[in-house]
Each structure stands twice: as structure tokens, then as C-alpha cells.
N, C-alpha and C positions, 0 to 999 in steps of 0.2 A: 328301460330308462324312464324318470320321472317324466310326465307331462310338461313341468315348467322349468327341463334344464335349457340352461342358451342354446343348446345346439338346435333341438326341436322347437323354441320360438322364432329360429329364423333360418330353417331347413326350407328347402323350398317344397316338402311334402304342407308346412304348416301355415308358410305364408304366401299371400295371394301376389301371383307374379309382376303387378303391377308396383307392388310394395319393394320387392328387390328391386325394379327397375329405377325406381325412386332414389332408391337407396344409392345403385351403383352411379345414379348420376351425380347425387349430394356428396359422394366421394370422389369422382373424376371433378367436381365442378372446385372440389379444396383442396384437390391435389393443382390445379392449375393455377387456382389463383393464390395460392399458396407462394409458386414461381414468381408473380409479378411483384406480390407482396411481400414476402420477406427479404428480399434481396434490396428494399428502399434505405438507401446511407448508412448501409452496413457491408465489411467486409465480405470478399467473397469467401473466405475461409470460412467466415462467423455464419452467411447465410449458406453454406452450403454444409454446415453441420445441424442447423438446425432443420432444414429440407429434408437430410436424409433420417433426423427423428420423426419429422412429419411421416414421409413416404413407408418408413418402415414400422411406427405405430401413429396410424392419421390420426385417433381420437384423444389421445393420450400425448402424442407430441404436440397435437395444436395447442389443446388445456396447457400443455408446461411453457410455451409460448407466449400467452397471456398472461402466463402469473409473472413470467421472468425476462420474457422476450426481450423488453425495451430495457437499455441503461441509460435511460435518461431520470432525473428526479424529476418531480412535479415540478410544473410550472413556476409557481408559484415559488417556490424553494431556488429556482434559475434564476428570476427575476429579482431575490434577493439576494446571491450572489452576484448578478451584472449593476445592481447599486452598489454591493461594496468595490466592487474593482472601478467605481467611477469616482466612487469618496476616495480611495485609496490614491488614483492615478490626480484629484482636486488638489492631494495634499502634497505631492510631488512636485516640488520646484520644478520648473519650467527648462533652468541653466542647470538640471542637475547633471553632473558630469562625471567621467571615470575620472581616476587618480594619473599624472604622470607617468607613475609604473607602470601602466596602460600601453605607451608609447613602445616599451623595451619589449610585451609581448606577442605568441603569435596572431595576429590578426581576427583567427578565428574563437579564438577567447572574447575580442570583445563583439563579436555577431553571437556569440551565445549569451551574451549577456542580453544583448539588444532583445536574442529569438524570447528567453527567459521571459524579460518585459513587457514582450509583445502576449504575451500567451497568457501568463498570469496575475499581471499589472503591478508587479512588485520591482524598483531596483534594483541595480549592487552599488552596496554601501562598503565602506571602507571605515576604519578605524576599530575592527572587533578584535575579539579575544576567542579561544575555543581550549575548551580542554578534553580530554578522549577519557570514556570510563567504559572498560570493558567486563566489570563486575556487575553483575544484576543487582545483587543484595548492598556492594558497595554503592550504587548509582543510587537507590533509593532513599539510603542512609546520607546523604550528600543535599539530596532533595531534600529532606526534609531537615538539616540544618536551615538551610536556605529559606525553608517555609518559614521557620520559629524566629528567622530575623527581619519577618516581614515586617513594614507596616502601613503600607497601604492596600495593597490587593495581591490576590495569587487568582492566577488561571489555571485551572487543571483539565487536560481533554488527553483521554485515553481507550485504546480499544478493548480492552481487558483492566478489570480491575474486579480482584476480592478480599477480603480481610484473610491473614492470613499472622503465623507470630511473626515474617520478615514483612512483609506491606503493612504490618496495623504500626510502625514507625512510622510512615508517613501520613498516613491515614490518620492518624490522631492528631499528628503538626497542625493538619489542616483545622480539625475543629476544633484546636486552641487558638489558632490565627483566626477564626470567625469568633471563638470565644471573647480573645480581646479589641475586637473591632477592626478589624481586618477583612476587606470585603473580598471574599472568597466565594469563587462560581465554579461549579464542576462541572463537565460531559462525560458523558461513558455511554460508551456504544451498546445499545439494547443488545443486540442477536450478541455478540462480539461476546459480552461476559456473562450475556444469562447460562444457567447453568453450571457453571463453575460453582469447587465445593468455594464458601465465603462467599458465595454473591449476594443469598438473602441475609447476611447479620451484615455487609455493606451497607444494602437497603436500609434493613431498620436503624442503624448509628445515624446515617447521614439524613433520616428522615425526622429521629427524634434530635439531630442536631440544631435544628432550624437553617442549614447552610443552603444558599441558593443551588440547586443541583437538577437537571435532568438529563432523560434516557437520547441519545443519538439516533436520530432515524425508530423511534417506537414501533416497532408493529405491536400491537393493541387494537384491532378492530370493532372490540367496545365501549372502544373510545372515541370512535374514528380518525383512528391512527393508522395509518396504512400507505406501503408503496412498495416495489419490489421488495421482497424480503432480502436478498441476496445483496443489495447495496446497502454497502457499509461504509462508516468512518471509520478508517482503520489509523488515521493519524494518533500520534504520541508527542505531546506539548505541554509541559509548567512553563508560568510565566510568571516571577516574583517581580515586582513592583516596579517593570516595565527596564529592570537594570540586569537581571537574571535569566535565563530560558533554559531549556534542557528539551531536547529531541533527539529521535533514532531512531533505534526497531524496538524499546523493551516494552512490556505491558507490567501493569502492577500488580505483582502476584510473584511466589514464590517461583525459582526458577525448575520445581516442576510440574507445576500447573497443578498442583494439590491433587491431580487422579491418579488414583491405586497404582491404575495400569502402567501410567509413568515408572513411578515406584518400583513398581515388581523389577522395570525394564532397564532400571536406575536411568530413565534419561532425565537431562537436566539442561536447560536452553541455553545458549553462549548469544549476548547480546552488545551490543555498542551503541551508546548516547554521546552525544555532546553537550557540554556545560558553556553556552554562550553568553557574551556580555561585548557590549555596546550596541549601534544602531542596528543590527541584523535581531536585537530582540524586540522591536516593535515591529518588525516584519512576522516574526512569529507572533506574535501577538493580534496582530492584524487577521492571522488566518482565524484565532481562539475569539476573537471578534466577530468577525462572519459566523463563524458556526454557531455562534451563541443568537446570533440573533435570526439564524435561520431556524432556530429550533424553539426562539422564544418569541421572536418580534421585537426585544427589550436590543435597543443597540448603542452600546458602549460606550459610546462618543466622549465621555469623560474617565475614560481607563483605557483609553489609546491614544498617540503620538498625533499632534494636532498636524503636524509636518517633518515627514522624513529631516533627519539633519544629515546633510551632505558633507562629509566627513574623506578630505583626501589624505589617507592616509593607511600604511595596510591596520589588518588582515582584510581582504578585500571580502563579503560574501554574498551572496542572493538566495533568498528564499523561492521553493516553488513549487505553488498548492497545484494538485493537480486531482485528477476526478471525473466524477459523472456531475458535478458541480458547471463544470466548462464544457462548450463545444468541440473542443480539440483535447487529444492526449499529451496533455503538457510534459508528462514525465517521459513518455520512452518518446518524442520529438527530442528532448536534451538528452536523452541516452543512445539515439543514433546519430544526432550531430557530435556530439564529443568522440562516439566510435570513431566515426568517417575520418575524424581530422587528427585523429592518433596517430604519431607519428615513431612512438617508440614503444611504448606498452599500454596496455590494458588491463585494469586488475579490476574484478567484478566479485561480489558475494553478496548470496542470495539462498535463504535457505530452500524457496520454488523457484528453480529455473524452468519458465517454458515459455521460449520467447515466438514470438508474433512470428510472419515470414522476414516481417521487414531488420527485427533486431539478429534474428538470424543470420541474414544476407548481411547485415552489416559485420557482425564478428568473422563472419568465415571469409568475408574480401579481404578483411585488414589482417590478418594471420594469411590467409594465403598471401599478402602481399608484404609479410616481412614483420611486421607487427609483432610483440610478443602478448597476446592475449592467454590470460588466465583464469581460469573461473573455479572459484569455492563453492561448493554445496557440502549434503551433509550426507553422510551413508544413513544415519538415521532420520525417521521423518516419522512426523505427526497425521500423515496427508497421505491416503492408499490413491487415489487420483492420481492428485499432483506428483506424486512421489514416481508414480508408474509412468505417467505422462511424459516428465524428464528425462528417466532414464532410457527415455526413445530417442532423447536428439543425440546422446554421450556419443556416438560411433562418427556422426556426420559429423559433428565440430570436433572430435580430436581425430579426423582423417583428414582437413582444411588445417589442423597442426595448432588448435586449442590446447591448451594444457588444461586440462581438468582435475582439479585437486578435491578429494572426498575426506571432509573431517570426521576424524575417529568416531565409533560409537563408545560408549553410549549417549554423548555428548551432542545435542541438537544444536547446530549452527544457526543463530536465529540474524546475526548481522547479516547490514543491507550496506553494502557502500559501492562504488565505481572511483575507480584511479583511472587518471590519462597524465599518458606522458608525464614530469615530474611537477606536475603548474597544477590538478583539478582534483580534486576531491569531491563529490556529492556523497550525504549521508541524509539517511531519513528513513521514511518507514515502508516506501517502496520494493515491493517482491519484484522478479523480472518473471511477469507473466500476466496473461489479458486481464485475471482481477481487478491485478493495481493498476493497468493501463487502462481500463475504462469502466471496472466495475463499482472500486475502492476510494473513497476520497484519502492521496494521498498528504504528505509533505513532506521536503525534501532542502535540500542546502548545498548549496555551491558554495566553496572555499576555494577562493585563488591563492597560491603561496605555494613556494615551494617548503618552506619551513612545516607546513602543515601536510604537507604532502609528506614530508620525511617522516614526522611523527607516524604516520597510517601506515608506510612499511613498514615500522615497525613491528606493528598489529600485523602485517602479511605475514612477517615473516615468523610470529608468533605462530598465527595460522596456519602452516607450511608445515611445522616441527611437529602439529598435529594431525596432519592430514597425511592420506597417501595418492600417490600420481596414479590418474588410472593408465592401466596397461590396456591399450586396444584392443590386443591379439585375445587376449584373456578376456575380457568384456565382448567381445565376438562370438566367443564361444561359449556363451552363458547359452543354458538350457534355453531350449524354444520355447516351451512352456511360458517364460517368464518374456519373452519378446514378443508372442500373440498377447499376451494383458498389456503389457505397453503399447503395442501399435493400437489397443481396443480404448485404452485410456487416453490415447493422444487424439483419438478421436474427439474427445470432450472437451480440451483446452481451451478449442476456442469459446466455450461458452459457459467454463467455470469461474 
């Protein structure tokens, strides 16, 4: 053996035994305090996956600890989000109130609006509009009419964006709208789209554009840009001239993500936006405000809504950011209160399921207890993780009497919505799984209506005609093989 393999620098033939003692103490002394310390305001799930990376590689688990441990953003970045939710809640009428319709619903409609409020600092407004676009290529194409009849300003903040021949339609709108004086500001999530084939000829169009635009959360560290790598803005927002908005799940980009491997595999994304109009689009807008100025210092104040207008009247909706942005998990709080108070169904879709204990425990009471709860995922996935990790909970929620529906391959299920009972619709760019509940800055949209609700079964039941029910008995008996990597992956959830 060489003189200077690891083994022989710290055999104990080579090292002097005072040196291991040292040693074995600086390891017992991090394994312990290890216990006191990562278990501070964090899940026991959460610290109790990270422990057993410590414990079972100490040096290498602490290191990944520091780079990713905390989901909080710098201070400094919290601090400007607790300003905007104090301009936001300034501009907020005092008497602002629910609509009369209010009166005829269940009670716990309006405590989810109140909880919404409390958590995010945004109202429910009343008098919108929505319309449902379940095309990717068509959604874009949509947008970017919308853009070319701007003329005052477009907000653009997305997780994914590259030129492409179906994106470079909108992508051009835009720098004809700053062409003709049209104050046009972009986001794009750094990690989110670097990489992607079309992200560097993005760069150079939009840099030889002259349009105001930058990266989301940069890591750049020669720049001194830097914070956990792993939080992201995964939010999807346009906002034309404060009368127009579009949100959902889609990114801007061909629906197969321009890589080979898609290609080969023909997969190709299934996505869902909504095309909004009245007072629920300065609440979107409000969020493309915060972000811009947590990313710039530059804050908007004259291309946002000086005061909500209190509008009684339907379609009722409320916006609701949620994040490492806020102290609390704004999104899955409204997705286990809307669970809980379900009193006839559940319709959820998500192309990562991997729910917390808490959104667990909440689907499998309200199914065992009569509920029809049913969940869309996708047989295909982009995600060997997340993908494996899901496929661990399939047996305990369809034994609690889940229906679980798996959309056809090759076709990537990328919509995110939740239905309750015939009254609630949320849509946005939320996953159900701990990313988007504490790692992802989300956004998201409460629609009260039932009119709007009927519209979205539609889309189930489009969903349905693609997908197939899983069989228990048959998913029980899948290879072991393939349930040791899921139980091994589900280990990770809590900290992907």
C-alpha cells in the first residue's frame, strides 16, 4: 500500500493515539450537539432526516447542512417582504368586507379567507373574471396578444424561461412592448432556467434589448450573490397593465423542455393557467412588485394599485404568496384547512405528490371519513426523487379509500389545482410537497364560485379520460426491488 493512502494516515499503527482520541471526541462532541441543534424550529420529520445524514456520514452530512440546511432567505430579503405586506395591508381599506354571497356560504369559506389574510396580507376581492387555458403553446400565444396591446406596462416573472420557435412568440411581444414605450420588467429564476437548451440566446436578446430584467435569487458568488442554492422562485405571473394577469403551473418554454431525452421519450408537459381580469390582478401584481424589489431595491409604487377597490360582487378571489419569503407555510395551512372542512369531495393535482404528515393525515381522515378524495399525478416524471418518493405513499392513501388516478405516459401532468366540495378552486404553481411548502416561493389563487368550479370539472373529467385508476392489489405487488428505492427516496422528502 502507498505510504499516503487514507487508510495508513489514520491507522492507528501511523497515528499517535492521542490524535484519535481527539478525534473520536470532535466526533462524539458533533454528533451530540448536532441533537440540540438541528431539531431548533424545524420539523421532527425535517430534523430527523437530517440527524440520520449527520450520524451516518458526520462530515459530509454537516457540510450539506450548512450549504442547505436553513429555508429561510437572508434577512435582509425577509425584511423586505414584511415592508411589503405592511404597504399592502396600508392600502387595504379598513371596512373592506366580503360580498352578501358570503352570507348563503359555508362559514368556513369565509375563515379561509380571513386565515388567507392573516398569513399573506392580501384580501378576497370580488368582481373578477377567469378563464382556463389548458394548452401550453395556446397559453403563450394568448399572452402575447395581450402583451402587443399593452400600453402602459407588462410584468413578467417566471421559473423557466428559453427562446425557443413556440416561446420566441412571446418573447419578442415583449421587446416590441419596450420597443414602443412600454415599461416592461422581467424575473427569471437563475437555477430554475440556467441550463436549458435557449437560455444563453434569452440572455443575449434580452440583454441587447435594453429591457429592465433580472436573475431570481442569483447564485453568482463573484458577484456576491449568494443564499441557499436550493430556494427558488418557482412562481408563474404576467401582468399587462394592471387589467390583465395570467398564473398557474406553465414555464416559458416549449412543452418539452427542448432536451433530447424528452424527445426520445416523446414526453411533453400538460399544464393549466388562468387568464384573470379585475381586482384579483393587482393582487397578482402586488406579489411581481415585492419580488422585483427584493431583487432590485427599485419599488413600484407607481405600477401598482394605490388601494385595493372593494368590489362586492362575484367572481369572488384571493391571491396567496407563500414561501421561505414568510414565517409560516401559507400554502399547505390553506390546503389542510380547505381538506379538513370538505364535506363532499376532494379533487387535487399535482405532478409531485409527497405530502408532509400533516397533509397526509388530513386526506386520509376525510376519505376515511366519507369524503370522495382524488388525486392526479402522472405515470411519467421528470424527478427520479420525487418520483420514487411518491410512489411510497400510493398504497396508504388508496387503502384510507383515495382514488388515485395516474395520467397516461408519455404525457407529463404538470397542472397544480385543489377542488373542494362544489364552492373552491385554488390554482397556482404550487407542488404538494415540502419544496413548495417551505422551500419555493410560491403563488397561488382562491376562486369562490361555483360556476368556476363547474368549469375545472370539466378539466377533471378531461383528466380522468386520460388517466388510469390505480389497482391496489396490482401496485402491492410491484417488484420489491422498486419499494426498497421508494422507502430509500422517501427518506429525502423531507428535505428536497
Amino acid at each position: 500500500m502507498f505510504p499516503w493512502a487514507p487508510y495508513d494516515l489514520f491507522s492507528p499503527d501511523t497515528v499517535p493515539e492521542w490524535i484519535l482520541v481527539i478525534l473520536v471526541v470532535i466526533d462524539l462532541l458533533l454528533r451530540i450537539g448536532a441533537l440540540g441543534w438541528i431539531p431548533h424550529q424545524r420539523r421532527p420529520s425535517v430534523a430527523l432526516a437530517w440527524l440520520l445524514a449527520i450520524f451516518l456520514l458526520p462530515y459530509a452530512g454537516l457540510l450539506l447542512f450548512l450549504v442547505i440546511g436553513s429555508s429561510r432567505l437572508p434577512r435582509k430579503r425577509m425584511e423586505k417582504q414584511a415592508k411589503m405586506n405592511d404597504i399592502i395591508r396600508e392600502n387595504t381599506p379598513e371596512d373592506f368586507s366580503l360580498g352578501k354571497e358570503f352570507d348563503d356560504l359555508p362559514e368556513w369559506v369565509t375563515t379561509t379567507a380571513k386565515l388567507n389574510y392573516q398569513l399573506g396580507a392580501l384580501p378576497m376581492v370580488g368582481g373578477n373574471g377567469f378563464d382556463i387555458v389548458t394548452d401550453n403553446h395556446e397559453s403563450m400565444e394568448r399572452m402575447a396578444r395581450d402583451v402587443d396591446r399593452a400600453t402602459d406596462y407588462v410584468h413578467f416573472e417566471f421559473y423557466i424561461v428559453a427562446t425557443d420557435r413556440v416561446s420566441r412568440v412571446l418573447l419578442d411581444s415583449l421587446v416590441r412592448a419596450h420597443d414602443r414605450g412600454v415599461r416592461v420588467r422581467i424575473l427569471i429564476d437563475h437555477v430554475g432556467s440556467l441550463g436549458y437548451p435557449g437560455y444563453a440566446e434569452l440572455v443575449r436578446r434580452f440583454n441587447a434589448s435594453g429591457i429592465p430584467w433580472r436573475r431570481m435569487l442569483p447564485i453568482r458568488p463573484w458577484r456576491g450573490e449568494w443564499q441557499r442554492p436550493d430556494l427558488r422562485n418557482h412562481r408563474k405571473i404576467l401582468v399587462v397593465d394592471g387589467s390583465i394577469a395570467y398564473t398557474g403551473s406553465q414555464n416559458i418554454i416549449h412543452r418539452s423542455y427542448n432536451k433530447k431525452k424528452n424527445i426520445r421519450r416523446g414526453l411533453e408537459w400538460k399544464d393549466l393557467m388562468i387568464r384573470c381580469s379585475g381586482p384579483v390582478v393587482a393582487e397578482l401584481n402586488a406579489v411581481f412588485v415585492s419580488d422585483w424589489y427584493s431583487e432590485t431595491d427599485d419599488l413600484l409604487l407607481d405600477e401598482a394599485t394605490e388601494v385595493l377597490p372593494n368590489v362586492e360582487a362575484p367572481v369572488y378571489a384571493q391571491v396567496v404568496p407563500s414561501g421561505p419569503g414568510f414565517t409560516t407555510e401559507n400554502n399547505l395551512r390553506l390546503f389542510n384547512h380547505l381538506i379538513y372542512n370538505a364535506n363532499r369531495r376532494v379533487v387535487i393535482s399535482s405532478p409531485y405528490f409527497v405530502p408532509d404528515e400533516s397533509l397526509l393525515h388530513a386526506l386520509t381522515t376525510e376519505a376515511q371519513s366519507g369524503v370522495d378524495v382524488e388525486i392526479f399525478v402522472g405515470e411519467s416524471s421528470d424527478q427520479f426523487l420525487a418520483r420514487n418518493a411518491q410512489n411510497s405513499y400510493y398504497s396508504e392513501l388508496a387503502e384510507a379509500g383515495v382514488k388515485i388516478y395516474r395520467y397516461s405516459s408519455p404525457t407529463v401532468l404538470h397542472a397544480k389545482f385543489v377542488l373542494v366540495d362544489d364552492l373552491i378552486s385554488v390554482i397556482g404553481s404550487s407542488n404538494m410537497d415540502e419544496r413548495s411548502f417551505a422551500l419555493d416561493l410560491e403563488v397561488s389563487v382562491m376562486i369562490v364560485g361555483q360556476d368556476f368550479h363547474d368549469r375545472m370539472e370539466e378539466v377533471v373529467g378531461q383528466f380522468k379520460a386520460s388517466s388510469t385508476l390505480l389497482d391496489l392489489d396490482a401496485w402491492n405487488n410491484r417488484p420489491l426491488r422498486h419499494k426498497y428505492v421508494e422507502n430509500v427516496c422517501r427518506l429525502t422528502s423531507a428535505l428536497l
